[in-house]
Structures are given as structure tokens and as C-alpha cells.
C-alpha positions in Angstrom: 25.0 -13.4 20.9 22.1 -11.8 20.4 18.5 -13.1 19.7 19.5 -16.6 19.9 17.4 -19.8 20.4 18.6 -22.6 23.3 21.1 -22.6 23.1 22.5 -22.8 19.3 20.9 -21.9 16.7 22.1 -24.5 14.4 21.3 -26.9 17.6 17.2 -25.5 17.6 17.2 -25.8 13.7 17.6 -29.7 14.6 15.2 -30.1 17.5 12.2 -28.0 15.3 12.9 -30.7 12.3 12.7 -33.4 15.2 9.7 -31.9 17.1 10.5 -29.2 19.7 10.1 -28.6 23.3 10.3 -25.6 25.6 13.1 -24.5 28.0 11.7 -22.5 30.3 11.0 -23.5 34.1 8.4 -22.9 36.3 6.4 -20.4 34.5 3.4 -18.6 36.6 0.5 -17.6 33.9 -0.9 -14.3 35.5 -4.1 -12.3 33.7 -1.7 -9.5 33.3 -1.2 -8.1 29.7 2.6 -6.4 28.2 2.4 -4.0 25.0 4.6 -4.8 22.1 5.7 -3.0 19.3 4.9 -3.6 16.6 1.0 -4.3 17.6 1.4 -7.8 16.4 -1.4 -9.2 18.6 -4.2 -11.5 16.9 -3.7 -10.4 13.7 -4.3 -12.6 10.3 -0.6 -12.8 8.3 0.2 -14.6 4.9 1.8 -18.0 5.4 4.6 -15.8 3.1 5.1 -13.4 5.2 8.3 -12.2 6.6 9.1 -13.0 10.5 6.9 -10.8 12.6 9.6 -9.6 15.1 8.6 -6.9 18.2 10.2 -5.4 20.8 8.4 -5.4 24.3 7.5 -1.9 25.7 8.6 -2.0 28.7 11.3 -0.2 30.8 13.5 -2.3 32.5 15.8 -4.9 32.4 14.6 -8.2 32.4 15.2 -10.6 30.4 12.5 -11.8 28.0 11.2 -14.9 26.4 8.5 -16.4 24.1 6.7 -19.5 24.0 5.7 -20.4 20.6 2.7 -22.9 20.6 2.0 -24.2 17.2 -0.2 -27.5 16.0 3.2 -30.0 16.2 5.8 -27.9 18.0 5.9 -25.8 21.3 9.4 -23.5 21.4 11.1 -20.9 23.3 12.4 -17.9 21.9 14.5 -15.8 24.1 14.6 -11.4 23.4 17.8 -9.5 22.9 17.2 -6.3 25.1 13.8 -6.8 24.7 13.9 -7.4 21.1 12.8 -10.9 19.6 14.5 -11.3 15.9 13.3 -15.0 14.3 15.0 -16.7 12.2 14.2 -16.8 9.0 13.9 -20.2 8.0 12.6 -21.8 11.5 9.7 -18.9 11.0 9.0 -20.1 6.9 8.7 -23.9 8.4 6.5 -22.7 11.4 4.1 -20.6 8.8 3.9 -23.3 6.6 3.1 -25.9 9.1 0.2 -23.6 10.2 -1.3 -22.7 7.2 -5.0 -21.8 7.8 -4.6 -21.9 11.9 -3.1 -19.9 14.4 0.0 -19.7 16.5 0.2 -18.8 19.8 2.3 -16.8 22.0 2.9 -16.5 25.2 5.5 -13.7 27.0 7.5 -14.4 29.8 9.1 -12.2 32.1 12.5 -13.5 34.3 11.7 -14.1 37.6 13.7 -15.2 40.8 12.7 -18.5 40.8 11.0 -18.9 37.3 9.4 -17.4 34.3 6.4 -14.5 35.1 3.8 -15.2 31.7 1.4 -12.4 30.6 -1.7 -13.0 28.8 -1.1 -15.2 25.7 -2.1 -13.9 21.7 -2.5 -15.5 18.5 -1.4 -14.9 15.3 -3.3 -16.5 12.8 -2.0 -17.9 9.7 -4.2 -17.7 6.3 -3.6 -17.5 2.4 -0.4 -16.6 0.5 0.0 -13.0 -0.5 2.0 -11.3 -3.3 5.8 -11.8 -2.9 6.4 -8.1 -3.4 5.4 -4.2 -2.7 6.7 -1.8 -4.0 6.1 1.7 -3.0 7.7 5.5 -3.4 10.5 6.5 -0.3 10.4 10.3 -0.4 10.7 12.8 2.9 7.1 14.1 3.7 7.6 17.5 1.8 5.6 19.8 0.1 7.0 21.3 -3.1 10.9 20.9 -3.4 12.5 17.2 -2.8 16.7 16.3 -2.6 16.3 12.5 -2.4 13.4 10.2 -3.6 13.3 6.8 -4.9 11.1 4.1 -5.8 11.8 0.8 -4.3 11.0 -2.6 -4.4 10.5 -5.0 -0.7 10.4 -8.7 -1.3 7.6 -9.8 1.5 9.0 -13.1 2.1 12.5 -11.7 3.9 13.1 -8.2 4.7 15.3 -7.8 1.3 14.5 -3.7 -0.2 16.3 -2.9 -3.4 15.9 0.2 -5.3 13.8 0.2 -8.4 15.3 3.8 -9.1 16.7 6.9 -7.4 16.4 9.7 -8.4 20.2 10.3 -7.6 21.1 8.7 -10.2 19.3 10.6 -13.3 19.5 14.6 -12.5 17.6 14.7 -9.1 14.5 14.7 -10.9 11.1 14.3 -9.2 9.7 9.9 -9.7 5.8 9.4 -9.1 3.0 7.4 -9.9 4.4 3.9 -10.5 1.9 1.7 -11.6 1.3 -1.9 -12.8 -0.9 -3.9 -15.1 -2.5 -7.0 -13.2 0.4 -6.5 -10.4 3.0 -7.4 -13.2 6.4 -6.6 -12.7 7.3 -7.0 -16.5 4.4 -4.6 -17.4 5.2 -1.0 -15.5 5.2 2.6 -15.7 5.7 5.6 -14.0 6.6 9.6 -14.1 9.4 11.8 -14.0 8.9 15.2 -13.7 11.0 18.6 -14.0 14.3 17.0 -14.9 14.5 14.4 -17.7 10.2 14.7 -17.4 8.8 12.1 -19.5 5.8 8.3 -18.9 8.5 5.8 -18.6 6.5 2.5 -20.2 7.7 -0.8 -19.7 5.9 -3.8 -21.2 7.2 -7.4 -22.1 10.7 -5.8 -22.4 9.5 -3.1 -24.6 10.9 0.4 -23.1 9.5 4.0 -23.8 10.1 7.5 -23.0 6.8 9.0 -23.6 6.1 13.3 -23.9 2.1 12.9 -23.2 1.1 16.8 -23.1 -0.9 17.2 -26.1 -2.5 20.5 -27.6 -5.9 19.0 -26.9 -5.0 18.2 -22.6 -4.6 19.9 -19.9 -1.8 18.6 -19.2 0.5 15.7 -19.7 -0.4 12.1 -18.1 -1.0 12.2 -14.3 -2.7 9.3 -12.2 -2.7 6.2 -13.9 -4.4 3.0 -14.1 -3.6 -0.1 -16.3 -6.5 -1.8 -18.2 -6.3 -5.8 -17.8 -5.1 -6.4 -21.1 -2.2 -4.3 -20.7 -3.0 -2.4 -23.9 -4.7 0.6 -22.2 -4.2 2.8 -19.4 -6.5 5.2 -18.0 -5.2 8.4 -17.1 -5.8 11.8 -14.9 -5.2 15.0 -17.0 -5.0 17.6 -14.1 -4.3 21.3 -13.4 -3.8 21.3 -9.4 -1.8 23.7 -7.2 -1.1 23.2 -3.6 -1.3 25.5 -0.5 -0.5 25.2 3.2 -2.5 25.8 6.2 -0.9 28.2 9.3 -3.2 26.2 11.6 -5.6 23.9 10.0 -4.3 19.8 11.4 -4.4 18.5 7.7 -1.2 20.7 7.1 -1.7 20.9 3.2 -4.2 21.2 0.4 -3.7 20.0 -3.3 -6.6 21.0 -5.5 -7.8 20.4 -8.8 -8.2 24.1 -11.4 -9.1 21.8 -13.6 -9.1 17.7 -14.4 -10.1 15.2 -17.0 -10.2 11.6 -17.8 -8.0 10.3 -21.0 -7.1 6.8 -21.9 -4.1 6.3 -23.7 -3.8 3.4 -26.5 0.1 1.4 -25.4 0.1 0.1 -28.8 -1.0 2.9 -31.2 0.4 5.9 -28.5 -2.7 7.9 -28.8 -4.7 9.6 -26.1 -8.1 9.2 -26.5 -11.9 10.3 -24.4 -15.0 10.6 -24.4 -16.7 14.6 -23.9 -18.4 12.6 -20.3 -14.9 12.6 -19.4 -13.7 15.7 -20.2 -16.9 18.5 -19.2 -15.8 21.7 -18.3 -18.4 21.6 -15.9 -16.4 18.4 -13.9 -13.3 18.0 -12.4 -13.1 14.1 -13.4 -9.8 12.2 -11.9 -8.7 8.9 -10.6 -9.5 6.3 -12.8 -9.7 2.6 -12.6 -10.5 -0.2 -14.5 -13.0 -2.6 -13.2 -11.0 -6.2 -13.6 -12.9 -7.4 -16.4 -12.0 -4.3 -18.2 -15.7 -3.5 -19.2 -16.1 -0.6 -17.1 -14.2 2.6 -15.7 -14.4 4.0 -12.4 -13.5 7.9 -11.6 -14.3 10.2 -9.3 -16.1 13.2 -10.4 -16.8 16.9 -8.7 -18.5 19.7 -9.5 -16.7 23.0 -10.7 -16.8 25.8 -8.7 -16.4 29.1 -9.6 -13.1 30.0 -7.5 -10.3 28.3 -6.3 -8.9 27.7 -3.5 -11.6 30.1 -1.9 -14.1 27.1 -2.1 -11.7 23.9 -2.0 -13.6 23.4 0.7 -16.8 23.2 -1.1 -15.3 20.6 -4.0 -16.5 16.9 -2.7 -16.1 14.1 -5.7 -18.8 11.6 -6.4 -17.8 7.8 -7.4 -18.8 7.5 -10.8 -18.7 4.6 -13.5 -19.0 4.2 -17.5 -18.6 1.4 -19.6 -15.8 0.8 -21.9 -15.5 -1.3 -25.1 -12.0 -1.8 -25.8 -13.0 -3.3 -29.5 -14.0 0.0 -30.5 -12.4 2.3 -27.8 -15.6 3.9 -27.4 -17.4 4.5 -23.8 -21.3 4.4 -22.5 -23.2 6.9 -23.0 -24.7 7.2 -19.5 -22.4 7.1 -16.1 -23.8 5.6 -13.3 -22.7 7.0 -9.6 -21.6 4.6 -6.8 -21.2 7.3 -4.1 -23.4 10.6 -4.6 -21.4 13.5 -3.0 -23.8 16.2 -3.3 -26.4 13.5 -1.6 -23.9 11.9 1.0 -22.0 14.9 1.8 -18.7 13.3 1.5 -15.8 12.8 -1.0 -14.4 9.6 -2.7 -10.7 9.4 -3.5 -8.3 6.3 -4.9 -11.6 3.9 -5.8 -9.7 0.1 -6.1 -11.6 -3.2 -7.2 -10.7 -6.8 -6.0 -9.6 -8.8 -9.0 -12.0 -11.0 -8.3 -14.7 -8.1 -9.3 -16.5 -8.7 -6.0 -15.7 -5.9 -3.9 -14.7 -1.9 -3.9 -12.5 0.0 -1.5 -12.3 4.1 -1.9 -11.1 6.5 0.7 -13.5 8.8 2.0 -13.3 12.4 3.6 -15.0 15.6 4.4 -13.9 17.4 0.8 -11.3 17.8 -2.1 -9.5 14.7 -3.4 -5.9 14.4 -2.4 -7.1 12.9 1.2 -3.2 11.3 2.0 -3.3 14.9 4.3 -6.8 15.2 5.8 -6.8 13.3 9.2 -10.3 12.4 8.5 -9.9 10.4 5.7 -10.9 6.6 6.2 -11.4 3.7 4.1 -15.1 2.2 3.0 -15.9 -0.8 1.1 -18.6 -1.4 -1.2 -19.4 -5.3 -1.9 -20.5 -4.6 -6.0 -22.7 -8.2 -5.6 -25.2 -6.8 -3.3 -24.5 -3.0 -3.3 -23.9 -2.9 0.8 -21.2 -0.3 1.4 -19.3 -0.6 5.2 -16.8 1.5 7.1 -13.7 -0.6 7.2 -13.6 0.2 11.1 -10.9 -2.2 12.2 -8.9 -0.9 9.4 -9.2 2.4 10.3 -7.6 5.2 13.1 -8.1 8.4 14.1 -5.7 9.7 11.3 -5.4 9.1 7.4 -6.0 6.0 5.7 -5.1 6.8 2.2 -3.8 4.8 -0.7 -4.6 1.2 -1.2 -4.3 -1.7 -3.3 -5.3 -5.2 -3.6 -3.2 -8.5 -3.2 -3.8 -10.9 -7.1 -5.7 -13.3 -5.2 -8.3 -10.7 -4.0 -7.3 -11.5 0.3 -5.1 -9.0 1.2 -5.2 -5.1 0.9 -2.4 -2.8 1.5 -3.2 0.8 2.5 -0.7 3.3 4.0 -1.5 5.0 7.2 -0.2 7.5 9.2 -1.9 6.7 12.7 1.7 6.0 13.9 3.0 10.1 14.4 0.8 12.0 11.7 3.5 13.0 9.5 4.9 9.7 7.9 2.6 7.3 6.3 3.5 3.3 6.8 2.6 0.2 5.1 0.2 -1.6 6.8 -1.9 -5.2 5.6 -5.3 -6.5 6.2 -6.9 -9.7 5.5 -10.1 -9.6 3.7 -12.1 -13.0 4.0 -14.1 -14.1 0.6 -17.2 -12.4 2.9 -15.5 -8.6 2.8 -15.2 -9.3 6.4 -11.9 -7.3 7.3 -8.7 -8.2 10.0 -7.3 -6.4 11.8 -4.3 -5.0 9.9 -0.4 -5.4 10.7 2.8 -3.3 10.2 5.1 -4.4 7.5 7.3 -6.4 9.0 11.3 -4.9 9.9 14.4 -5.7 12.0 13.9 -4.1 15.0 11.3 -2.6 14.1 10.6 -0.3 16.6 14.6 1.3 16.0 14.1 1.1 12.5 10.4 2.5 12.1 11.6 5.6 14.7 15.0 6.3 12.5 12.9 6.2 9.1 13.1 10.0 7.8 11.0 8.8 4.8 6.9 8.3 4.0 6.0 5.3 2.3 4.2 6.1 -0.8 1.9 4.2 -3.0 2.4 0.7 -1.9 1.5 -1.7 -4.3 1.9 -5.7 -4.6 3.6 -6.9 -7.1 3.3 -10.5 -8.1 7.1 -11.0 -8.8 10.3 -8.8 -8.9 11.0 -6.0 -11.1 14.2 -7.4 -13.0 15.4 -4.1 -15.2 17.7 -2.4 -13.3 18.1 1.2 -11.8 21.4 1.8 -13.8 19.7 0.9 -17.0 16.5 3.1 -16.1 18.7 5.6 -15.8 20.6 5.5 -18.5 17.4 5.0 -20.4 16.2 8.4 -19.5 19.0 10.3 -20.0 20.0 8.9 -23.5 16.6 8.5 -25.2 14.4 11.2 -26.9 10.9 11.5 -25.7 8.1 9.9 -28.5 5.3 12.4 -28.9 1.6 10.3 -28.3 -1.1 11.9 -30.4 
């Protein structure tokens, strides 16, 4: 039977209702420490999150057991080839029991006579998060794609449905979902080369949007939904994309040219401001500050030839005001980050909801930093200006995209410090103080199998504060059967 508790399950559901007690004899603590995959130790978790199974890293056969001390209940858990699997609803009690303290956990290896226990670790157990992500499953390519999807995870279990595949439209390419205020109800994203059109969603309201206009560069590219869900920022961008022969970051997408636009939801018209659009600039990754008042980009100076100098092309952080009343801007921009005085470049800047604090990806030069190894996340607290290197956050490869949980605690950024060539989901816990934790995996069933066979990067994780109801099929069918609107 495998990853059972002592010795029914149905039998330990009863005992932890009743208060439990361990099973295993003679244990011997020693000062010695066991690895476990995933890194699970000390780490600050949701009280929602899904169970936190690991395998341990070691290479023999023994058999394996946990001792779970919590504030009421001390348990035994016993491994399946080195594999401990929770139960789903014994680990929902045990979370909410504990909210605001930490568990502890103590491995124990089989002896001859007793139970061998290594050094113990914590988990501890703080606010709730957002009960879903949802992120982009796509093979780390370059150019050309087969399969892609975007997909929904419900945090609370480890339940994934698809939010669309592209196998079902015309193998076309799906990017850049994003969400107004983490709603599920108020959505977009892209689809390029086949059926290429916005797909808009709001309040059950669907559109198929054509936003290339005679007066952009382009149509719609990296969005970002203004609080009120009746604007969203947008990216206008002419990039291209090279690869290196021996250079570790692999491959290089650079802005020819890039704008800032914001496009009106309810009028379907594109409009800017020439501090947005300068020739001069390469402006690109908007965001709106929470209270909507202001919009954040990053900005770099043109050079004079691409990709010679890509190298040369390091984006500031930048901000303007916005009056959504008048849909007019400021007319002066203020800069966060100063790339020509720092020497750096800003990428994906991301507020808290709560206004208070700013996390942007930083590295050497260029923008699309999900490929430079040196790319690392910094957070700026906007109350008192301070800016800190998110070092517990970050590793000795990419840190990338991010976003924050509704309630302003949590952050999700993908990393790929695991093998270099697929990024992961990972979540940290950001106290009201901007003091980070250190981050965890997203949770799996044997997680250590299932991370190893996973052929896919994880793209753009967001949380979501609910599930995305409209189906696949009817996305689908949406896209193929509807005519695009022209915005103006």
C-alpha cells in the first residue's frame, strides 16, 4: 500500500480527530542532517497550500518515516520508497490548526533495533494565499512550437486543468495571459500566427480584438490591466531574436523599436501620450500602480544599430501619472532605477496591491532577462524609497517573471536554478516589513519523478483569486468562428 499512515488510513483519520500519538520505537536523535527533494526545509507556506510532499535523497533502501510535531498533535508518517505523499485532508486540518506557527519534522531512518532521527526542520505556517496560478506550459524553444497551452493549478490540491491548448484551435502560438486585480472573470491574452487576434474577457463579455493600427508599431504585446478593469496598458514592440554559439544565456530577444499604448476596454481605442511613444526610447513593460494613478515602464535609450549593440541597451524604471477621467498622462516622468547611472537594466516592474512595495528583475542589459543567468530580483519599499536585493529569493541562475498574491504576502516568480533550461514556479513569503522567506517549489506528487519527467517551462505564473470558469472548447470555438473587431 503505498504511503500509508499506521496502519489504516481511515484508522489515522480517527486518531488525528481524537488527538494523535506516534508509532515509532526507540528513536536515537543524532546531529546528522538528510537532503530532501523538494528543499522543503524551514520554509513559510500558506495555511492553503497543497501537501508539501518530498522524497529523501538518499541511496539505499531503508525504510523511512516522519514525525510530525504540531501545537495539539504529534504523528508518524511512514515514506513509500522514500517518498512521503500526505493526505490531503489530514494535511488541510494540520495547516489549519497551525495557522501563524510552525510544524516540525523530524526524519527517521530504520534501524536494527529502532528508529535513526536526523536533524529536525520546520515549516512554518502563515496567511492564506490565492487559490489559483495560472501560468503558460510550452517546451523551452526558440522560434517554432508543436504543443503549448495555458493552464490553470488550483493551489489548494494538486488539481491542473487546461485553460486552452493550442491543439485545439489550429496549433497557433497562446501568450501573455493577463488579469485585472487577479480576476478570473476579467482576462485576456494573445494568439498569434494562426487565428492571431487580443482574446478579451470581462464580466462574460468575449472579444476577438485585431489591435495593429496604422498609427503602432505593432499590434498589442505585454499587457497590464488598470484596477478598474476599463484600461489596459500595453507594449507596442518590434523585437527579433538571435542565438548565441557560446554565450551561457543561450538567446537574445531585442527591441528595433517599442512603445507604450493604453487601450480603452469600453470605447476599443488605443490611445498615448508622445512621452510614451519617442523615437528616441524603446518604452515597454507597463504596469499600473494599484491605485491606478500612476504607470510604471521601463525605458532605454535608442541605439543606432541592432543587435551589434544589444549589449549596450539597459532600461531605466520609469513612472508617469495617469488620469483615467480624462485619459490624459503627466507631463514629466519620474525614474525609479537610472540605468545609465546604475549601470543595470530593469525588466517585469510588479507593485503589491497594497501600494507599499516594488519588485523588478534586474540584469546586466536588454530586457527579455527570462535567458540571462544573471538576472535577479530587487525590491523597492515605495514608502521610504530603500531598494534591497531579494537574496534569499535569489540563485545563481534566472529569476524572472513575478507576481503578487491579492493580499500583498506572497510573490510568485519562476526560476530556473533547478537545471538552467526549464523555469519552475516557486513562492515566497513577504512579511508586511518587505522582509522576504525563503521561497518553496510548487508543490507535486512525487515531486522529484514528476519535476525530472516535465518536458515543459513554466511561463508567466500568475495568482488568480478564483478559477477561470469558460471553458477551452468554448475558447476555441470562439476563435475560430468569430471575426476580429478593429480598435481605433
Amino acid at each position: 500500500m503505498r504511503n500509508r499512515l499506521f496502519p489504516l488510513v481511515a484508522f489515522v483519520m480517527v486518531l488525528c480527530m481524537a488527538g494523535c500519538t506516534p508509532s515509532m520505537q526507540n528513536v536515537r536523535q543524532t546531529n546528522e542532517v538528510v537532503e530532501i527533494y523538494p528543499d522543503y526545509k524551514d520554509v513559510t507556506v500558506p495555511v492553503n497550500i497543497a501537501p508539501l510532499d518530498f522524497e529523501v535523497l538518499v541511496d539505499s533502501d531503508s525504510k523511512w518515516g516522519v514525525r510530525v510535531i504540531a501545537s495539539e498533535d504529534t504523528l508518524d508518517y511512514y515514506a513509500d520508497a522514500n517518498v512521503f505523499s500526505f493526505d490531503e485532508g489530514w494535511w488541510k486540518n494540520l495547516l489549519s490548526k497551525n495557522a501563524g506557527q510552525s510544524i516540525q519534522f523530524v526524519l527517521c531512518e530504520r534501524e536494527a533495533d529502532g528508529w535513526k532521527a536526523y536533524q529536525p526542520f520546520s515549516v512554518h505556517v502563515a496567511e492564506e494565499i490565492d487559490p489559483y496560478m495560472t501560468y503558460r506550459l510550452i517546451p523551452p524553444g526558440y522560434s517554432l512550437w508543436k504543443e503549448m497551452g495555458i493552464y490553470q493549478r488550483h493551489l489548494e490540491s494538486f488539481e491542473e486543468t487546461a485553460v486552452y491548448k493550442n491543439e485545439q484551435g489550429k496549433g497557433n502560438c497562446v501568450n501573455c495571459h493577463s488579469f485585472c486585480n487577479r480576476n478570473p472573470e476579467r482576462m485576456l491574452f494573445h494568439f498569434r500566427s494562426e487565428l492571431a487576434a487580443t482574446y478579451l474577457f470581462k464580466d462574460g463579455r468575449k472579444e476577438k480584438l485585431d489591435t495593429k493600427t496604422d498609427h503602432t508599431l505593432s499590434a498589442l504585446v505585454y499587457p497590464y490591466w488598470h484596477p478598474s478593469g476599463d484600461f489596459v496598458a500595453f507594449s507596442v514592440n518590434k523585437t527579433f531574436q538571435f542565438l548565441h554559439m557560446k554565450d551561457p544565456n543561450r538567446i537574445e530577444v531585442c527591441d528595433d523599436a517599442s512603445d507604450v499604448v493604453v487601450y480603452d476596454v469600453n470605447r476599443r481605442e488605443v490611445f498615448t501620450s508622445e512621452l510614451l511613444n519617442s523615437t528616441d526610447e524603446y518604452e515597454t513593460f507597463p504596469t499600473f500602480s494599484p491605485d491606478g494613478k500612476s504607470l510604471y515602464y521601463c525605458s532605454a535609450h535608442a541605439v543606432d544599430s541592432m543587435p551589434q549593440q544589444y549589449q549596450n541597451v539597459k532600461y531605466s524604471l520609469c513612472r508617469i501619472s495617469f488620469d483615467e477621467e480624462n485619459r490624459t498622462f503627466g507631463t514629466e516622468v519620474d525614474t525609479i532605477y537610472s540605468a545609465p547611472t546604475e549601470g543595470r537594466s530593469v525588466s517585469f516592474p510588479r507593485l503589491s496591491p497594497d501600494g507599499r512595495f516594488l519588485v523588478y528583475t534586474l540584469s546586466d542589459y536588454g530586457n527579455f532577462s527570462i535567458w540571462h543567468k544573471d538576472a535577479d530580483l530587487y525590491m523597492v519599499d515605495l514608502a521610504t524609497g530603500d531598494t534591497q536585493r531579494l537574496d534569499i529569493l535569489n540563485s545563481d541562475n534566472v529569476e524572472s517573471y513575478h507576481s503578487w498574491s491579492s493580499n500583498s504576502r506572497w510573490l510568485v516568480f519562476s526560476s530556473r536554478r533547478e537545471n538552467g533550461l526549464y523555469t519552475q514556479p516557486y513562492i515566497a513569503y513577504i512579511d508586511e516589513n518587505g522582509s522576504p522567506r525563503k521561497p518553496f517549489l510548487l508543490p507535486q506528487r512525487n515531486p522529484k519523478s514528476f519535476y525530472e519527467a516535465q518536458m515543459n517551462a513554466y511561463n508567466i505564473p500568475e495568482l488568480v483569486n478564483g478559477k477561470i470558469e469558460i471553458s477551452s472548447r468554448e475558447i476555441a470555438d470562439f476563435a475560430i468562428n468569430e471575426t476580429a473587431v478593429q480598435v481605433e
